[in-house]
C-alpha positions as CSV (number, residue, x, y, z in Angstrom):
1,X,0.0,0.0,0.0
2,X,3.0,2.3,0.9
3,X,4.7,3.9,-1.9
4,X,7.6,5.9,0.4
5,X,10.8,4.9,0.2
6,X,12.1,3.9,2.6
7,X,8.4,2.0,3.1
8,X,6.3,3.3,6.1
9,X,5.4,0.8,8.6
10,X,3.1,-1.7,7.9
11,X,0.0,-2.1,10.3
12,X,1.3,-4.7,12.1
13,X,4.3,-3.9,13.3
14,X,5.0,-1.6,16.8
15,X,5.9,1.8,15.5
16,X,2.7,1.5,12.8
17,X,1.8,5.1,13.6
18,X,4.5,6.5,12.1
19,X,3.2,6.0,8.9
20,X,2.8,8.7,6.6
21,X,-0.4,10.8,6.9
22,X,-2.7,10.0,4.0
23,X,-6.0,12.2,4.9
24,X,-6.4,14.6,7.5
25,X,-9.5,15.2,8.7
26,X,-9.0,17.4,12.2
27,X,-12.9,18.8,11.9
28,X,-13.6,14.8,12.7
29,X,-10.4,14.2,14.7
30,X,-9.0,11.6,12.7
31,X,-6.2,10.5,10.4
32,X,-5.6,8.3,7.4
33,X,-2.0,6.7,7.4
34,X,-0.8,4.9,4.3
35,X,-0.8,1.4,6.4
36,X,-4.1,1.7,6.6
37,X,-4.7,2.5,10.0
38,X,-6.5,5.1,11.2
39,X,-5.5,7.7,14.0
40,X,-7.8,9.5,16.3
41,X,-7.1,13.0,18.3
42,X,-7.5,10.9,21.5
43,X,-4.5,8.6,20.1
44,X,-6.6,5.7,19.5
45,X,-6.2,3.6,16.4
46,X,-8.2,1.3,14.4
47,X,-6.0,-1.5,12.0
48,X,-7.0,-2.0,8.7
49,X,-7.7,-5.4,10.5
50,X,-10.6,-4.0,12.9
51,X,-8.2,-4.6,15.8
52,X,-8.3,-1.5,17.9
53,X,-5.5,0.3,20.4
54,X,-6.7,1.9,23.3
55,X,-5.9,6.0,24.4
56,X,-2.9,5.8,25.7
57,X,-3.3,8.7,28.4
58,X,-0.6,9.8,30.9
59,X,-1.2,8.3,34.2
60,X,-2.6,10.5,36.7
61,X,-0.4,11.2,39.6
């Protein structure tokens, strides 16, 4: 799917979000990268697989 050279990430690997940005859409609070996954403001992810990855939020102290 990637086309960047070196390639981006694929979806399954740990540093996926690093990915190139694809579509931006910050009106909906979500991202496009070229792996597929999808980004959201609150740094959750879905995988082009449906998988999902939780917020990750600072813990409170």
């Amino acid at each position: 799917m990637c086309s960047h050279q070196p390639p981006c990430p694929t979806a399954d690997s740990a540093d996926h979000d690093a990915a190139h940005t694809v579509a931006f859409h910050p009106e909906q609070g979500w991202s496009l990268l070229c792996n597929g996954a999808v980004v959201f403001d609150d740094t959750g992810e879905l995988l082009p697989d449906g998988r999902t990855v939780a917020p990750r939020r600072p813990a409170l102290v």
